[in-house]
N, CA, C and O atoms as a printed pandas DataFrame, in Angstrom:
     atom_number atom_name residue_name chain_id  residue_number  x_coord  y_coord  z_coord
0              1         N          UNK        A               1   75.660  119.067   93.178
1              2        CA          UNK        A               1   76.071  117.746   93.599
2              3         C          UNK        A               1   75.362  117.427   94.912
3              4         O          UNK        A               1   75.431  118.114   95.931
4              5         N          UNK        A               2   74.686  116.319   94.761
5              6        CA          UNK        A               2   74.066  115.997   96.029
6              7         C          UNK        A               2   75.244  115.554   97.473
7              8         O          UNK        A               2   76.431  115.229   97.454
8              9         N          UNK        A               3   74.251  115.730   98.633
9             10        CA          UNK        A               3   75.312  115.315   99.855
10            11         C          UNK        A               3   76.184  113.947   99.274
11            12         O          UNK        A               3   77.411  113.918   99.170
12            13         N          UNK        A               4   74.948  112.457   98.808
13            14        CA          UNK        A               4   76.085  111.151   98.682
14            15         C          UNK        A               4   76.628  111.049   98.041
15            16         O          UNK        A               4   77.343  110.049   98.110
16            17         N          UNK        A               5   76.773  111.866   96.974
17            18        CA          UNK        A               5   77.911  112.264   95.867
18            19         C          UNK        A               5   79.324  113.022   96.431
19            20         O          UNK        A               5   80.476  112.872   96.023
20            21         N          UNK        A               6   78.800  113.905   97.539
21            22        CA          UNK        A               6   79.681  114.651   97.847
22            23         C          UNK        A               6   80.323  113.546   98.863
23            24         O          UNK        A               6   81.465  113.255   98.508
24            25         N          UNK        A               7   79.974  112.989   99.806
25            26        CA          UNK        A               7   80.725  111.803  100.893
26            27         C          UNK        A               7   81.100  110.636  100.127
27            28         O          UNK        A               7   82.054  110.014  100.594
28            29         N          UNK        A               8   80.700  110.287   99.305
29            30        CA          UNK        A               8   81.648  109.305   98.487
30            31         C          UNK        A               8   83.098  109.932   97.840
31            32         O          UNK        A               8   84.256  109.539   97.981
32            33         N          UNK        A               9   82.673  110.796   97.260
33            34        CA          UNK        A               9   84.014  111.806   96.578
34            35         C          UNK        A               9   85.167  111.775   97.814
35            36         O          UNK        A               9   86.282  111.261   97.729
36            37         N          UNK        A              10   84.615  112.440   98.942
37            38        CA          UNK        A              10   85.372  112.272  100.222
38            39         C          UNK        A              10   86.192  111.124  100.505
39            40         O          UNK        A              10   87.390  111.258  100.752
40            41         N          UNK        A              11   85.554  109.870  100.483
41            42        CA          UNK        A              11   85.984  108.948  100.802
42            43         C          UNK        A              11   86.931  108.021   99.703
43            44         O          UNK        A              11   87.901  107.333  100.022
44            45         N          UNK        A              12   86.570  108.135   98.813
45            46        CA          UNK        A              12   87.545  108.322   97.266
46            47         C          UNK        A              12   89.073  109.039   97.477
47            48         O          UNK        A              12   90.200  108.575   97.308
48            49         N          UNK        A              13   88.570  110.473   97.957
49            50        CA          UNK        A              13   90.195  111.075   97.934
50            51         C          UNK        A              13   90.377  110.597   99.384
51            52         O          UNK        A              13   91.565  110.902   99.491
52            53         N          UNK        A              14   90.098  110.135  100.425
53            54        CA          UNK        A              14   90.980  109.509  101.677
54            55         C          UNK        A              14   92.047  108.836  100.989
55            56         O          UNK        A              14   93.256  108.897  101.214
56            57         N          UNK        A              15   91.194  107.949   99.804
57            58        CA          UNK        A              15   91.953  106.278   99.590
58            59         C          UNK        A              15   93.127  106.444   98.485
59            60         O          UNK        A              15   93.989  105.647   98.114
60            61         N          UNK        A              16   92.818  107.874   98.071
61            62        CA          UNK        A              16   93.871  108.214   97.024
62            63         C          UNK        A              16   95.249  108.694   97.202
63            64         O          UNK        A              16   95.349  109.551   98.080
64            65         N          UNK        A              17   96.406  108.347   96.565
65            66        CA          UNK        A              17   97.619  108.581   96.828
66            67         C          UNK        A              17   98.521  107.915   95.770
67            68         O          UNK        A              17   98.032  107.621   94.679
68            69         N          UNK        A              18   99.920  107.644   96.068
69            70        CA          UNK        A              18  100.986  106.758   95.448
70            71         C          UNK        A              18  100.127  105.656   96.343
71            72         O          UNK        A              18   99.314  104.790   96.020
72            73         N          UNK        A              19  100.622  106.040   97.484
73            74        CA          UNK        A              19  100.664  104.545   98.368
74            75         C          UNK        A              19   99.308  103.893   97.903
75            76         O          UNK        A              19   98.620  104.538   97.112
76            77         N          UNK        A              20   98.819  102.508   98.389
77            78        CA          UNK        A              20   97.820  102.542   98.663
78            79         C          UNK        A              20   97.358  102.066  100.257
79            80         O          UNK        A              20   97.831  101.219  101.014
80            81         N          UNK        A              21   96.268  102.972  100.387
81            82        CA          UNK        A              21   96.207  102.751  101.889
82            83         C          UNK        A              21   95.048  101.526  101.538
83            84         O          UNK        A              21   94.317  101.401  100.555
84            85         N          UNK        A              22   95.214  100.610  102.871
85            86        CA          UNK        A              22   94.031   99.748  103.326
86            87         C          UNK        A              22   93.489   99.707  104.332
87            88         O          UNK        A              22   93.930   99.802  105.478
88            89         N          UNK        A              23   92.149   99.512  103.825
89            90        CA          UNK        A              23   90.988   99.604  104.759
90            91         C          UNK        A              23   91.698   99.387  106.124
91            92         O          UNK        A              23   92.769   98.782  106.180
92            93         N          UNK        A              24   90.907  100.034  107.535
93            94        CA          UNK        A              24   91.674   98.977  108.814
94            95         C          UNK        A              24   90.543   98.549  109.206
95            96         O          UNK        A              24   90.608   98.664  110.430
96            97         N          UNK        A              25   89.296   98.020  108.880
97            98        CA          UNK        A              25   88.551   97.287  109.337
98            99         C          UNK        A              25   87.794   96.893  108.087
99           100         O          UNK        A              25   88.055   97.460  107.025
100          101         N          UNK        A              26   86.710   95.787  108.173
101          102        CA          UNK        A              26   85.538   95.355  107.343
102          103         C          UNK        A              26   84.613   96.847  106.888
103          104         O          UNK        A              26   84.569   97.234  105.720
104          105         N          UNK        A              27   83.875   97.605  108.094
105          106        CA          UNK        A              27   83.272   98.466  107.827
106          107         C          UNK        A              27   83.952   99.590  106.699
107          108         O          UNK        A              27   83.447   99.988  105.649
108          109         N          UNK        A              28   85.131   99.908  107.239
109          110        CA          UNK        A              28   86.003  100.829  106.068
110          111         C          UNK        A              28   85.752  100.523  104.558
111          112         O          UNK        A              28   85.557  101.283  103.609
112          113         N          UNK        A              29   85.838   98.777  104.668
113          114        CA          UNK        A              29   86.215   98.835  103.404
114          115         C          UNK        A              29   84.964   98.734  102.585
115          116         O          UNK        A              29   84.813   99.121  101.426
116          117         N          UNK        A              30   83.952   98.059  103.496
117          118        CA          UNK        A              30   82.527   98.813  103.224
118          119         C          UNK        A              30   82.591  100.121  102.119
119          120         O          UNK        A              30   82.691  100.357  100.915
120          121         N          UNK        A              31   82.498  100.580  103.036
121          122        CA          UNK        A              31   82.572  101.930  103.044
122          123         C          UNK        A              31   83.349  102.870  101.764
123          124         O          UNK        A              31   83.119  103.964  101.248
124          125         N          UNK        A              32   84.103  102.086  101.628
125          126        CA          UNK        A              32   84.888  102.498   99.898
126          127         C          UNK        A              32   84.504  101.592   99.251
127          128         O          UNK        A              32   85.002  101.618   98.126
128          129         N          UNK        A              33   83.734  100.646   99.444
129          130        CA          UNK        A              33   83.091   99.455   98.002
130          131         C          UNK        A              33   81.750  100.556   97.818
131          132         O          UNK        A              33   81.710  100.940   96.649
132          133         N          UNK        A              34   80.833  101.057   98.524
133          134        CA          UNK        A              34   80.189  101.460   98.289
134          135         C          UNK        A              34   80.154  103.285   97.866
135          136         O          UNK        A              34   79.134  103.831   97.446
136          137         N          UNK        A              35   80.915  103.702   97.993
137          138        CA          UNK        A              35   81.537  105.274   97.567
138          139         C          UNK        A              35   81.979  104.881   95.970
139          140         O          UNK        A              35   81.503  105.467   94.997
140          141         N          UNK        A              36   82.701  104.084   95.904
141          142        CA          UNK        A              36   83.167  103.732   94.573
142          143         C          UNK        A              36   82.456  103.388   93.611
143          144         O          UNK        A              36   82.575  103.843   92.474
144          145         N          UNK        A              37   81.388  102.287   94.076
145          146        CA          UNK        A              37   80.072  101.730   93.133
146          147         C          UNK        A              37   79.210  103.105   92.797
147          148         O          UNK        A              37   78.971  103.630   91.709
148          149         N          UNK        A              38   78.857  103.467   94.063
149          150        CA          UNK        A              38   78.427  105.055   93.715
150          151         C          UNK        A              38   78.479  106.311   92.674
151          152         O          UNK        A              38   77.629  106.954   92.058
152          153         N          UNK        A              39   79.658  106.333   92.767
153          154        CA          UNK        A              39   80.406  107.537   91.624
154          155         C          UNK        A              39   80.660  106.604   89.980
155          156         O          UNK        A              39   80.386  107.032   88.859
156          157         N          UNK        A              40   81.259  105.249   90.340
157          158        CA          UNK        A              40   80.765  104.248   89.031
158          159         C          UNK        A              40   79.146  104.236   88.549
159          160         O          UNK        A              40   78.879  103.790   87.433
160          161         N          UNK        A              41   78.590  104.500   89.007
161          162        CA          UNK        A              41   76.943  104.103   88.440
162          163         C          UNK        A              41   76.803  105.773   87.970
163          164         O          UNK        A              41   76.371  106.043   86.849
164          165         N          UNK        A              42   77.090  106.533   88.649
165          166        CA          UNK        A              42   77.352  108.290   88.024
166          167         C          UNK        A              42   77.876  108.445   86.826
167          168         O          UNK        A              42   77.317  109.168   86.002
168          169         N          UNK        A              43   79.250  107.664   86.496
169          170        CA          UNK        A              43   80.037  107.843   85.156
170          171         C          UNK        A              43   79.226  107.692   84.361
171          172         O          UNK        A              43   78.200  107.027   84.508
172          173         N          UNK        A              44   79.621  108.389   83.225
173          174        CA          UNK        A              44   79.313  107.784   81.521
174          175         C          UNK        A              44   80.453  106.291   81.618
175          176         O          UNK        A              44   80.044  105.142   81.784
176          177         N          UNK        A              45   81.678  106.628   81.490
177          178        CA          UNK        A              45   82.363  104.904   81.799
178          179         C          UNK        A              45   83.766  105.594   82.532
179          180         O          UNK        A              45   84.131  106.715   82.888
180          181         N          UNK        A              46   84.191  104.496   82.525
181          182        CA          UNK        A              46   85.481  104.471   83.719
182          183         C          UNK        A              46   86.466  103.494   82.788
183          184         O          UNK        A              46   86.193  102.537   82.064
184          185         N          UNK        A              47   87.680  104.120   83.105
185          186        CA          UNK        A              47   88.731  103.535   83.359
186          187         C          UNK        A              47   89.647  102.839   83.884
187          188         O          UNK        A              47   90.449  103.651   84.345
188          189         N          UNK        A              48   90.117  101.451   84.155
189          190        CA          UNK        A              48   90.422  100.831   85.613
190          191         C          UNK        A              48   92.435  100.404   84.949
191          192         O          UNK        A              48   92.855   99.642   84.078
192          193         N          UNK        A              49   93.031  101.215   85.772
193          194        CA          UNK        A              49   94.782  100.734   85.729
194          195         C          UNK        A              49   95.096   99.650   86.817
195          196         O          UNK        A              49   95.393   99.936   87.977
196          197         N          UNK        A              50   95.023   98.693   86.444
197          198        CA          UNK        A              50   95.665   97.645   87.695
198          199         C          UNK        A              50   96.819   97.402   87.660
199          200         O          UNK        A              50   97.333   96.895   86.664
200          201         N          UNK        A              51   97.554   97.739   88.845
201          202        CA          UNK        A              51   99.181   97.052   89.216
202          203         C          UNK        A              51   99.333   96.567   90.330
203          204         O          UNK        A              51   99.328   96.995   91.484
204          205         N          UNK        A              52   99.555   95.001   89.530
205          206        CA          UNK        A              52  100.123   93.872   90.215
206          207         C          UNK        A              52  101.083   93.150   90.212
207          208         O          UNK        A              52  101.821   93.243   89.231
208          209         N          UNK        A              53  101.370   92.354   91.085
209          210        CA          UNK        A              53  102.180   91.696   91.606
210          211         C          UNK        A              53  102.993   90.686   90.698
211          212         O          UNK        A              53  104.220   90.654   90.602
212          213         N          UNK        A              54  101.772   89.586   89.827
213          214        CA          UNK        A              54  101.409   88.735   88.710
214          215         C          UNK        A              54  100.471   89.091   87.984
215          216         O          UNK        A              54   99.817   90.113   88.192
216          217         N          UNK        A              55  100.302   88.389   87.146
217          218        CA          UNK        A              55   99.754   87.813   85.972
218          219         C          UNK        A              55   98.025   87.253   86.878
219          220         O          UNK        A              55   96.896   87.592   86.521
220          221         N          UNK        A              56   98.164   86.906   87.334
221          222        CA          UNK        A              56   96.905   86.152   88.541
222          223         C          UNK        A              56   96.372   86.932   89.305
223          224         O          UNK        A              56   95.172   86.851   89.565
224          225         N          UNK        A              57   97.117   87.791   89.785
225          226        CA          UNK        A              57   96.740   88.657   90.992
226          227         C          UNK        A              57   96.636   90.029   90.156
227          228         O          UNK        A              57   96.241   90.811   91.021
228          229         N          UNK        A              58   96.778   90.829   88.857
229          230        CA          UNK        A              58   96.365   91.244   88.201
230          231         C          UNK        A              58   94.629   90.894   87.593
231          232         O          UNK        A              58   93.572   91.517   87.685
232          233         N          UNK        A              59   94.880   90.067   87.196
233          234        CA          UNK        A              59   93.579   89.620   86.697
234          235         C          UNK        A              59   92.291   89.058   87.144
235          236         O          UNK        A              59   91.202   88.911   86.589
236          237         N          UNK        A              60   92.915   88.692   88.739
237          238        CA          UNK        A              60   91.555   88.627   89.931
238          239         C          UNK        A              60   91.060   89.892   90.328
239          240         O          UNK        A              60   89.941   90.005   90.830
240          241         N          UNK        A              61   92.088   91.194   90.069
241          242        CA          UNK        A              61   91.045   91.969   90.440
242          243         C          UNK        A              61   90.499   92.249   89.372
243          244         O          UNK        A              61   89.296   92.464   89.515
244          245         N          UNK        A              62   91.046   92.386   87.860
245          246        CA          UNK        A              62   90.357   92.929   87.206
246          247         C          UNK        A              62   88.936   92.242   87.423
247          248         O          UNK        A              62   87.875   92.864   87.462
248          249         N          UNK        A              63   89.059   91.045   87.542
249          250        CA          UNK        A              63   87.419   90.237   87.272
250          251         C          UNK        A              63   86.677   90.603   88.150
251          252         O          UNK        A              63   85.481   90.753   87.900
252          253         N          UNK        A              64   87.279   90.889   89.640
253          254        CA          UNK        A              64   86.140   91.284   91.094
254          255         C          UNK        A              64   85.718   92.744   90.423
255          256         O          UNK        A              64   84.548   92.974   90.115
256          257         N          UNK        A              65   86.819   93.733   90.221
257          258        CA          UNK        A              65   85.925   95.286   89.847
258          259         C          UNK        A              65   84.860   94.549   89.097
259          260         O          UNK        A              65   83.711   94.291   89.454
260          261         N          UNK        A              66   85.492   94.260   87.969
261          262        CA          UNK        A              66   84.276   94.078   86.818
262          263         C          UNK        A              66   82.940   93.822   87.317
263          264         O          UNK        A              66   81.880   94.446   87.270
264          265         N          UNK        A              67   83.375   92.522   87.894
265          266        CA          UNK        A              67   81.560   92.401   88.601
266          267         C          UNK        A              67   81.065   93.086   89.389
267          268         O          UNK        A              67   79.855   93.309   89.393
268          269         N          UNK        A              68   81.814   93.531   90.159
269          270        CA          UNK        A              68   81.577   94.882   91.676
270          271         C          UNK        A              68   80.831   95.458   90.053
271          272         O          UNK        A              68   79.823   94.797   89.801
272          273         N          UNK        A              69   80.979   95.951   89.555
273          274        CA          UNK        A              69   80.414   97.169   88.567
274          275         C          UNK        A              69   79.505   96.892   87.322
275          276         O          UNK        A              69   79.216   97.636   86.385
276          277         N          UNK        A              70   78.978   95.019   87.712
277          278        CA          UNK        A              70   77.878   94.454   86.843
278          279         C          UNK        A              70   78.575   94.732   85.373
279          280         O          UNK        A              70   77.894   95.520   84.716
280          281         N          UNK        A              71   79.354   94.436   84.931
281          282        CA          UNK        A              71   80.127   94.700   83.778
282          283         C          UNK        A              71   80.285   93.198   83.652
283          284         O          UNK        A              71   80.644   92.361   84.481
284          285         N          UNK        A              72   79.747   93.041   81.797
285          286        CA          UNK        A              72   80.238   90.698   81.723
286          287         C          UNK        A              72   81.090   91.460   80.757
287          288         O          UNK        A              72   80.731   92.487   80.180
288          289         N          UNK        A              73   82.738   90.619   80.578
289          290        CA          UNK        A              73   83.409   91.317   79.843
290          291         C          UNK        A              73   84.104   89.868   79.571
291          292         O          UNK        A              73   83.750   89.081   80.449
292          293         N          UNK        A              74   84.658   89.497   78.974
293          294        CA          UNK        A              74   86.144   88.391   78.759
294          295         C          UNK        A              74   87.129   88.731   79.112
295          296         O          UNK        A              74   87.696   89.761   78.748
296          297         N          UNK        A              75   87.472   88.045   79.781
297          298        CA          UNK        A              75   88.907   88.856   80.820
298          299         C          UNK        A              75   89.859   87.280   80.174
299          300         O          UNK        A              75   90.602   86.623   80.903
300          301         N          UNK        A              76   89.667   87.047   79.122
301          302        CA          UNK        A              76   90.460   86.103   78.086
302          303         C          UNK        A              76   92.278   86.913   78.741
303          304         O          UNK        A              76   92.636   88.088   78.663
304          305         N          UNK        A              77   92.861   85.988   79.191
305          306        CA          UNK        A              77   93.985   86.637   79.299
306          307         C          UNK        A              77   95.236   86.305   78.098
307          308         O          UNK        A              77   95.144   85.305   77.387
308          309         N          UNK        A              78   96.312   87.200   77.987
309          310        CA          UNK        A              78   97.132   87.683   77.469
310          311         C          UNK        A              78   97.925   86.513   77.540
311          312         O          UNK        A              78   97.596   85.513   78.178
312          313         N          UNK        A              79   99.319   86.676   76.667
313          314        CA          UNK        A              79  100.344   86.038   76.625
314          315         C          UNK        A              79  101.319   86.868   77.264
315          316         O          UNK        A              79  101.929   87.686   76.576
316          317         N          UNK        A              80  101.577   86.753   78.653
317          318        CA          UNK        A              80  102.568   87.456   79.471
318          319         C          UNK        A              80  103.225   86.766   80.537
319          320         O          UNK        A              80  102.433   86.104   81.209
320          321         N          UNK        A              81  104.656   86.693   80.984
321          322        CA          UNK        A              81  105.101   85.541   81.627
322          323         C          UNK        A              81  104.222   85.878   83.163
323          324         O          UNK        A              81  104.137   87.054   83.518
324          325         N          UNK        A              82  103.594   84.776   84.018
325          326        CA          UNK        A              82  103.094   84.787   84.971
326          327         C          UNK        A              82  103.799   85.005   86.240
327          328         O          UNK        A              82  103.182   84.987   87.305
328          329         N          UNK        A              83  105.049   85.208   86.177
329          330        CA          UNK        A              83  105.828   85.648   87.260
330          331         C          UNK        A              83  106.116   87.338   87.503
331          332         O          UNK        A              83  106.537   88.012   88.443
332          333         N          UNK        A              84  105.781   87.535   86.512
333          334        CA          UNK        A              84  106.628   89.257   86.789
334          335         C          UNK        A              84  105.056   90.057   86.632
335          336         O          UNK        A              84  103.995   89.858   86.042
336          337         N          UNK        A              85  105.653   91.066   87.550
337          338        CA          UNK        A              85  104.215   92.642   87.691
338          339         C          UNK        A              85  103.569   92.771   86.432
339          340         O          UNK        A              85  104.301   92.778   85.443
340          341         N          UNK        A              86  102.823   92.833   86.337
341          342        CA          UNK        A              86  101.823   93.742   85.229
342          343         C          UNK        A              86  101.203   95.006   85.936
343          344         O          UNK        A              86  100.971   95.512   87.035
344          345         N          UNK        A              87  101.070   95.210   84.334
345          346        CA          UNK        A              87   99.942   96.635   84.293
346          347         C          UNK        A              87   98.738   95.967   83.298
347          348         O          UNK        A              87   99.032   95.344   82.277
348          349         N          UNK        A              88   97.346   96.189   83.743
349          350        CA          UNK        A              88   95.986   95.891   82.929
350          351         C          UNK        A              88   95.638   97.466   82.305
351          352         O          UNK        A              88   95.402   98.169   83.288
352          353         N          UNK        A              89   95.557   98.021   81.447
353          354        CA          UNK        A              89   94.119   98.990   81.697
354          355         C          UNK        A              89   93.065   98.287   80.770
355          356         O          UNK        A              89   93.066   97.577   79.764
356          357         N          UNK        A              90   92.358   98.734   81.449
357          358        CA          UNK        A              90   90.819   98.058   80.915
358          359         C          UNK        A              90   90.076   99.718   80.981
359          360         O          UNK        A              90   89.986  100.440   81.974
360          361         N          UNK        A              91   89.618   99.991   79.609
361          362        CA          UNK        A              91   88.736  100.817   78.652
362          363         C          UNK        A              91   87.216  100.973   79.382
363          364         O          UNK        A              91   86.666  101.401   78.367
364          365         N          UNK        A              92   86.409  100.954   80.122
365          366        CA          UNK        A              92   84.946  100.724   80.132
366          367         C          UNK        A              92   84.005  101.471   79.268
367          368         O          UNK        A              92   82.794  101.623   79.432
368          369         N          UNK        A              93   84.905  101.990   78.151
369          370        CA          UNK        A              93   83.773  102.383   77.503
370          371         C          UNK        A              93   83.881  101.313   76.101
371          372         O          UNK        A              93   82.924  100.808   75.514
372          373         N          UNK        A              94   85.303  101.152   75.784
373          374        CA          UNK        A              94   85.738  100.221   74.526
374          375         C          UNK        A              94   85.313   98.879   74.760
375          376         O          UNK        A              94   84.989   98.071   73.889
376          377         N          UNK        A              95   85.343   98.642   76.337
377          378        CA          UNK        A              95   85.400   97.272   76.681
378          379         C          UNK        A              95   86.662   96.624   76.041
379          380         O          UNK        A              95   86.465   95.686   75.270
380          381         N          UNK        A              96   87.729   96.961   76.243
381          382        CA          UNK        A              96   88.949   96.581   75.668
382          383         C          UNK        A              96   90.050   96.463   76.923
383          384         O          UNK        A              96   89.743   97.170   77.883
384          385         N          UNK        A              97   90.862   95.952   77.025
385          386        CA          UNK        A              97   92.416   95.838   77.833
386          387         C          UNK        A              97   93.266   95.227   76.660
387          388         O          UNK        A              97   93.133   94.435   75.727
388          389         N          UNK        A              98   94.624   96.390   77.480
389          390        CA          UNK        A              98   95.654   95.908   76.957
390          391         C          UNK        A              98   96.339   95.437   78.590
391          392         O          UNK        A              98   95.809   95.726   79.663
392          393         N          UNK        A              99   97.510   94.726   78.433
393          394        CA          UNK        A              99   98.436   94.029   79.443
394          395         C          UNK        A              99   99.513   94.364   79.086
395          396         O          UNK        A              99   99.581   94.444   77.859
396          397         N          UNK        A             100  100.675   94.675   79.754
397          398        CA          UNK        A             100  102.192   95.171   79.716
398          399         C          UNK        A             100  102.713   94.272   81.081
399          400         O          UNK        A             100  102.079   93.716   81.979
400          401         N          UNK        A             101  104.262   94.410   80.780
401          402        CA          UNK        A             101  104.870   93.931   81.664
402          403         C          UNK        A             101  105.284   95.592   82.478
403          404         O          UNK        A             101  105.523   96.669   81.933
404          405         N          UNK        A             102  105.242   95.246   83.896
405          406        CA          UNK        A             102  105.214   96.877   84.834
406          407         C          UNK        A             102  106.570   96.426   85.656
407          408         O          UNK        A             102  106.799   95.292   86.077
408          409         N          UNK        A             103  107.193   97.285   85.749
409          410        CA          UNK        A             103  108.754   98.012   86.840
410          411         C          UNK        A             103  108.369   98.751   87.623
411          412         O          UNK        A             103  109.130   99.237   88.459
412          413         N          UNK        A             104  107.401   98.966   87.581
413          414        CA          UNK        A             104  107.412   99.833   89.022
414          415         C          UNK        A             104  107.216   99.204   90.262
415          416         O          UNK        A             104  107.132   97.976   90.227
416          417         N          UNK        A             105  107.133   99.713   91.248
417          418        CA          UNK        A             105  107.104   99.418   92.535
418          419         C          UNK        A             105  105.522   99.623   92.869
419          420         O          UNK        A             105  105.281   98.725   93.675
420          421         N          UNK        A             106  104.073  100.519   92.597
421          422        CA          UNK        A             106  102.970  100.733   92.869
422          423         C          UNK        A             106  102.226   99.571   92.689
423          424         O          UNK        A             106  102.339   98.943   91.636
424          425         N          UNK        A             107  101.283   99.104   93.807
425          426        CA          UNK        A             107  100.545   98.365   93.505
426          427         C          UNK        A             107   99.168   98.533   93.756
427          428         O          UNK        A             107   99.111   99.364   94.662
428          429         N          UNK        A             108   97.579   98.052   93.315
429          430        CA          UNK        A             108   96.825   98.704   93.726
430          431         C          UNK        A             108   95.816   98.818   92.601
431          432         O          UNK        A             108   96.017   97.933   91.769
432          433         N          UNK        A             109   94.908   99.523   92.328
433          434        CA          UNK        A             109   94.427   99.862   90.882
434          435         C          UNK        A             109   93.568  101.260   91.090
435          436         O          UNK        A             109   92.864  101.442   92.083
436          437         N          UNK        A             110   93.703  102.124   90.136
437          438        CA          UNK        A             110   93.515  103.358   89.518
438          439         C          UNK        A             110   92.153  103.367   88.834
439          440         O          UNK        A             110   91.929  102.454   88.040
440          441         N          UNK        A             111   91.401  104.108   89.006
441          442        CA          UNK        A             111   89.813  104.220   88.690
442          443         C          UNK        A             111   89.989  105.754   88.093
443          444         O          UNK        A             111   90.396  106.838   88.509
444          445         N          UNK        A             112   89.344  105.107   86.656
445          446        CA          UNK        A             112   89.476  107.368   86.464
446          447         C          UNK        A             112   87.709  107.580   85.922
447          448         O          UNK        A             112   87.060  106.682   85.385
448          449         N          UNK        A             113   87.350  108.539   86.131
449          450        CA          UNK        A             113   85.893  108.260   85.724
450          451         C          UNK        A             113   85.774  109.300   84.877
451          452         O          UNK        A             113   86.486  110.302   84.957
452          453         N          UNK        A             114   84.835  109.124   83.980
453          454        CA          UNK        A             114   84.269  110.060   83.280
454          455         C          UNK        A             114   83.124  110.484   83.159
455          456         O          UNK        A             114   82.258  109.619   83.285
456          457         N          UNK        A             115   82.607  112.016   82.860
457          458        CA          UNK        A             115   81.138  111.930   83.119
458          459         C          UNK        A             115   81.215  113.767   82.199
459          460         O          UNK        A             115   82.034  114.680   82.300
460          461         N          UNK        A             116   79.877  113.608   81.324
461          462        CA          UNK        A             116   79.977  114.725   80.445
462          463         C          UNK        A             116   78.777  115.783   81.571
463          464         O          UNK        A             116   78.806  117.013   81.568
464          465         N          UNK        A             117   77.673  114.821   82.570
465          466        CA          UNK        A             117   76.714  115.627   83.021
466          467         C          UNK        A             117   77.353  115.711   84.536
467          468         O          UNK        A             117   76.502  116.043   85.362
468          469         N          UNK        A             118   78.464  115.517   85.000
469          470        CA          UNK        A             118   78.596  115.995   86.320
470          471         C          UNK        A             118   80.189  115.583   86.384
471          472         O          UNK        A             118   80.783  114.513   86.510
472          473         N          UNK        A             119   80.653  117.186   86.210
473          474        CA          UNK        A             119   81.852  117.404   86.234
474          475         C          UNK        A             119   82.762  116.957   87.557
475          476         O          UNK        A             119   83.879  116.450   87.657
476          477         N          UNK        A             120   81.612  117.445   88.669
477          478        CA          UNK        A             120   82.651  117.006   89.822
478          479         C          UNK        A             120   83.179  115.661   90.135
479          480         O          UNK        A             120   84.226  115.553   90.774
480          481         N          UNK        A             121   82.413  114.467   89.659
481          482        CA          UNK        A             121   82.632  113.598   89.877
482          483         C          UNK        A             121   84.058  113.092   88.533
483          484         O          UNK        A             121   84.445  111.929   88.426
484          485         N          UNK        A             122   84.462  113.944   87.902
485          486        CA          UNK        A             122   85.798  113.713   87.468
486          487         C          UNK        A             122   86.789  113.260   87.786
487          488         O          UNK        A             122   86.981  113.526   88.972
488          489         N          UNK        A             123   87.955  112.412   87.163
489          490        CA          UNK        A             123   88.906  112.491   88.238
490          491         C          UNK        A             123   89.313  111.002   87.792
491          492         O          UNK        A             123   88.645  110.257   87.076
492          493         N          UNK        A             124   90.931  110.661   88.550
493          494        CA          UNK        A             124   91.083  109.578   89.033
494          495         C          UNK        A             124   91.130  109.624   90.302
495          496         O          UNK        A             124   91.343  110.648   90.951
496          497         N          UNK        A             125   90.884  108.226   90.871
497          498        CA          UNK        A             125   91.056  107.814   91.975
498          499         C          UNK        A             125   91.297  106.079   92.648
499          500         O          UNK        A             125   90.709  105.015   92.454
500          501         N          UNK        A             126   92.491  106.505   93.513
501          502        CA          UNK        A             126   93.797  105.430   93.470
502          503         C          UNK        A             126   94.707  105.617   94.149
503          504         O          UNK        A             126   94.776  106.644   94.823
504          505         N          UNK        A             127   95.785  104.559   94.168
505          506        CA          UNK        A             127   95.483  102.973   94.455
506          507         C          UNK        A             127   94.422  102.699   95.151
507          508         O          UNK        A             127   94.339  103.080   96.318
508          509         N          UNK        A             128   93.759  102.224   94.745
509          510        CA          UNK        A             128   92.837  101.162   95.490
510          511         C          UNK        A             128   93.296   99.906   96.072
511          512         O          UNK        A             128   94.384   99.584   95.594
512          513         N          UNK        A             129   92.844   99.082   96.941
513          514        CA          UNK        A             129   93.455   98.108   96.969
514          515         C          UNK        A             129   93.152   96.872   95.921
515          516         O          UNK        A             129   92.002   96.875   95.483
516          517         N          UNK        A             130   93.789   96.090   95.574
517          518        CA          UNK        A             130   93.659   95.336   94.447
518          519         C          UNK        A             130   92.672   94.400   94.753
519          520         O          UNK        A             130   92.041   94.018   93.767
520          521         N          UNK        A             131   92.275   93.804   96.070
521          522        CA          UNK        A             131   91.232   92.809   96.959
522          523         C          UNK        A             131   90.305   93.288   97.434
523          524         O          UNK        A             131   89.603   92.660   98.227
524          525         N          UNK        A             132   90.012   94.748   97.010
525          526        CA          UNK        A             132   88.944   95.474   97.376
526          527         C          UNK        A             132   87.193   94.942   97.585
527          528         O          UNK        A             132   86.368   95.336   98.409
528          529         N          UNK        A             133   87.034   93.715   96.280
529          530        CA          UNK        A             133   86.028   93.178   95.936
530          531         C          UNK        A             133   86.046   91.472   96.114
531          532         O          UNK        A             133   85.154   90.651   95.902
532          533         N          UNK        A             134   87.201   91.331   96.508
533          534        CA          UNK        A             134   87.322   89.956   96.870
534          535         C          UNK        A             134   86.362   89.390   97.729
535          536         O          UNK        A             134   86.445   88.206   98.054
C-alpha cells in the first residue's frame, strides 16, 4: 500500500464512528473530500448508506456523493412521506437504491468499499457528514 493510500485510510478512520464528527474548518473537510475520492477511485465499487433527516436532505446527499464520485445515476426518487428520516442505500456496483423509512437517531452516510486487488483498502467508513460535497 502506498504512503497516499495509507494517509487517506488514516483520515477515513478519524471520521469514523456512531457519531458523526464534522470537519472544524474548510481545510479539514478538504481533506476528507479528498481521502475519500481517493480510496473511491481504488474500489472495484462502493456502497453508500445515507441517514437522514428527510426525504430531501437524504437525497441531496445522495446526488453530491454521486457526483463527488463522477457517477450519472437517476436519483428518480421514491414514494416516501417527506417528513420523516430515511435510510438510502445505493449499490455502486448495481447502480440500484432502495429507500426505507429509518428510527434511528444516526445521521450521516456510510461508505463501504470494495476492492478484490487491495485488501487494505476494505472496509466501511462512517458517518460521514451528509454536506460533505455540498
Amino acid at each position: 500500500m502506498n504512503s497516499e493510500v495509507s494517509s487517506a485510510l488514516q483520515v477515513l478512520k478519524e471520521y469514523s464512528g456512531i457519531e458523526t464528527k464534522i470537519p472544524a474548518s474548510e481545510e479539514e473537510k478538504v481533506r476528507l473530500q479528498k481521502s475519500l475520492l481517493l480510496i473511491v477511485a481504488e474500489a472495484d465499487y462502493f456502497n453508500l448508506g445515507i441517514c437522514a433527516s428527510s426525504y430531501d436532505e437524504g437525497f441531496s446527499a445522495l446526488g453530491s456523493y454521486l457526483r463527488a464520485f463522477d457517477y450519472e445515476f437517476d436519483i428518480s426518487r421514491d414514494e416516501v412521506d417527506n417528513d420523516v428520516p430515511i435510510y438510502i442505500k445505493f449499490n455502486g456496483e448495481k447502480l440500484s437504491k432502495i429507500v426505507s423509512e429509518y428510527s434511528g437517531n444516526y445521521r450521516g452516510v456510510l461508505v463501504t468499499i470494495f476492492c478484490e486487488t487491495n485488501e487494505s483498502i476494505l472496509g466501511t467508513y462512517g458517518h460521514l457528514p451528509l454536506f460533505l460535497f455540498d
